[in-house]
C-alpha positions in Angstrom: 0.0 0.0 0.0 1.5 2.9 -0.5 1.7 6.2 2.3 -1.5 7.9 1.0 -3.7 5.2 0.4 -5.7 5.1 3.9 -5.6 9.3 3.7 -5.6 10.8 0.8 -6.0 14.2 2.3 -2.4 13.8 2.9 -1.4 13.8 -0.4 -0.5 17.5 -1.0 0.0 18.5 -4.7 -2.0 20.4 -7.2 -2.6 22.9 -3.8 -0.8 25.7 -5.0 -4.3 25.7 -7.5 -6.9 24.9 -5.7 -10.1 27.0 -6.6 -8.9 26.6 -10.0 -11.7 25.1 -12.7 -10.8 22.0 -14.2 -11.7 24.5 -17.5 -9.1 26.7 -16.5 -6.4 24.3 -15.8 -6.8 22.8 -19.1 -7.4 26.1 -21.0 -3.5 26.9 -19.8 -2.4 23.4 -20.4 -4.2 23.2 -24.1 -2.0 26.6 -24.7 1.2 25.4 -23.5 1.6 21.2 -24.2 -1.1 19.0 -26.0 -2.3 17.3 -22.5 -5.3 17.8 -20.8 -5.7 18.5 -17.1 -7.1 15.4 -17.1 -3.9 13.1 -18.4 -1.8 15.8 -16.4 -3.7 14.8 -13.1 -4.1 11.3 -13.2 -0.2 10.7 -14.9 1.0 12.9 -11.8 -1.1 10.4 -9.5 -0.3 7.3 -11.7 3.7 8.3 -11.2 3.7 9.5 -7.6 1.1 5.7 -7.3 3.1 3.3 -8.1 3.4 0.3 -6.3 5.4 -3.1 -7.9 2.2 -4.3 -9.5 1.6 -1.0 -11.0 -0.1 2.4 -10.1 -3.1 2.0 -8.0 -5.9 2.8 -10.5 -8.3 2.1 -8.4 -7.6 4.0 -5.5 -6.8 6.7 -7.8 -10.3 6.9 -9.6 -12.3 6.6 -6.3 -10.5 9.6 -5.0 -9.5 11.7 -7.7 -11.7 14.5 -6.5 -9.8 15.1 -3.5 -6.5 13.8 -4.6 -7.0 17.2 -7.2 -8.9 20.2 -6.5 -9.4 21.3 -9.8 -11.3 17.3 -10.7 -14.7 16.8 -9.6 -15.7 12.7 -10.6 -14.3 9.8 -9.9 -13.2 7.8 -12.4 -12.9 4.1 -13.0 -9.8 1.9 -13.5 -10.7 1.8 -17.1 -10.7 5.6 -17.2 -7.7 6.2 -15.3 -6.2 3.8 -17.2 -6.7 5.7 -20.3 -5.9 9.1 -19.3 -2.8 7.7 -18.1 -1.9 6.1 -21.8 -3.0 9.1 -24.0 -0.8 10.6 -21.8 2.2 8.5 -22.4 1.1 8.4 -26.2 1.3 12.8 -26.3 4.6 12.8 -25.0 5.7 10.1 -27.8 3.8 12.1 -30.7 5.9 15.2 -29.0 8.8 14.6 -29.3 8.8 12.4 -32.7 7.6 16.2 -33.8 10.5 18.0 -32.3 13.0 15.5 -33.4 11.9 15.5 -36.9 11.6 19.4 -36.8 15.1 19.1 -35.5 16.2 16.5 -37.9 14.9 18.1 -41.6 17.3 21.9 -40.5 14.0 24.0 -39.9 15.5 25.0 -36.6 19.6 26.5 -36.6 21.0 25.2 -33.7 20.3 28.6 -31.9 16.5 28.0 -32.3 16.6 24.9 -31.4 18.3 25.8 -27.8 15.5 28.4 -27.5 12.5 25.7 -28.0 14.3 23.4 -25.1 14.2 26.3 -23.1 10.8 27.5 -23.1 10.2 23.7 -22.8 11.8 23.3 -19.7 10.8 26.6 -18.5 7.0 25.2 -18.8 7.7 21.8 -17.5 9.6 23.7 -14.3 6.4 25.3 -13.8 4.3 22.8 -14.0 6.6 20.3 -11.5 6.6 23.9 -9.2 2.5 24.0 -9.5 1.8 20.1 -8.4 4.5 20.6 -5.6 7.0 18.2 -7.3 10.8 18.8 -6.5 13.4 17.7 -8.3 17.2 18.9 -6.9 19.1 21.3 -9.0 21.4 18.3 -9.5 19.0 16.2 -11.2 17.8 18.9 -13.2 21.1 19.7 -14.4 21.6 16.3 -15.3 19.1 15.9 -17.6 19.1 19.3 -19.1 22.9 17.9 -20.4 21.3 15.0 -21.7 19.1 16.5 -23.7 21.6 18.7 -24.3 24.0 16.3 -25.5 21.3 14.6 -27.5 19.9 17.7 -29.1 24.3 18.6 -30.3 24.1 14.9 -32.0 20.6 15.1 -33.7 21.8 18.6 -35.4 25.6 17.2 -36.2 23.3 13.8 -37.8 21.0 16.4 -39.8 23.8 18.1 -41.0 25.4 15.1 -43.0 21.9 14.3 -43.9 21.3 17.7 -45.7 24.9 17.3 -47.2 24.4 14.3 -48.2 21.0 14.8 -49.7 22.3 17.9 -51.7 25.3 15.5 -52.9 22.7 13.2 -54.5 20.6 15.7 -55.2 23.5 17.4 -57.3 24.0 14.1 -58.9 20.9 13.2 -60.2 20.9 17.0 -61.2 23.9 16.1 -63.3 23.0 12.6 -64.5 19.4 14.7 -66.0 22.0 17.1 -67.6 24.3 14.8 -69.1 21.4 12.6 -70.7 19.7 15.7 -72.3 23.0 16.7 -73.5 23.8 13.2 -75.1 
């Protein structure tokens, strides 16, 4: 069982917005990421759930309302268990997007540094608004990873928009030399 699940009272994020309508929580999601309050809710409760047979969907449904301020039902298993999946399948669809955006060259490297950090300026602010902590270390860490990443994806698109102009030059030449013959 894990430490909230005979109180959930005692489980204390998502304070630093309670009052807040659902509708509003998920007007300033919907302009910032493509989750809903919703997925946000239930994958924070789903993470900060988890037991070694998995997150406690159950639990999690029956209480949602005063787990979150800004949720009113409960949901069922099923539910939660589909929030917590359209969630997982966002994030994926995300960052396929930024990586191919990355990959083509429609971003310099400058730009791309700039869309990581308005990403992580959002995702700082949402970890601040459930009440999540992460030390500095930990955040440093995986701002270099990404980092890192992000400095091998460009270096990668380079060679691929070199080597696509090389063939691209070729084939260019190829058309040339058979008109000319």
């Amino acid at each position: 069982m894990h430490p909230y699940s005979h109180n959930p009272t005692k489980y204390h994020k998502f304070q630093k917005i309670d009052g807040a309508q659902y509708d509003q929580v998920n007007n300033f999601l919907r302009k910032r990421t493509f989750i809903t309050a919703r997925e946000w809710a239930i994958s924070r409760l789903c993470a900060d759930f988890q037991t070694s047979s998995g997150a406690e969907m159950t639990y999690i449904g029956k209480n949602l309302p005063e787990l979150v301020p800004f949720m009113t039902d409960t949901y069922s298993p099923q539910a939660v268990n589909q929030a917590r999946v359209s969630f997982k399948q966002k994030v994926s669809k995300a960052g396929a997007t930024f990586l191919y955006g990355a990959m083509c060259g429609f971003y310099t490297p400058e730009e791309l540094d700039n869309l990581l950090f308005e990403a992580s300026e959002v995702a700082r602010f949402l970890l601040e608004i459930e009440s999540t902590n992460i030390d500095i270390d930990t955040e440093i860490e995986i701002e270099d990873r990404v980092t890192e990443i992000m400095k091998q994806v460009a270096q990668a698109s380079m060679r691929l928009l070199k080597e696509r102009e090389a063939q691209q030059k070729e084939k260019m030449e190829k058309i040339h030399n058979t008109e000319e013959e």
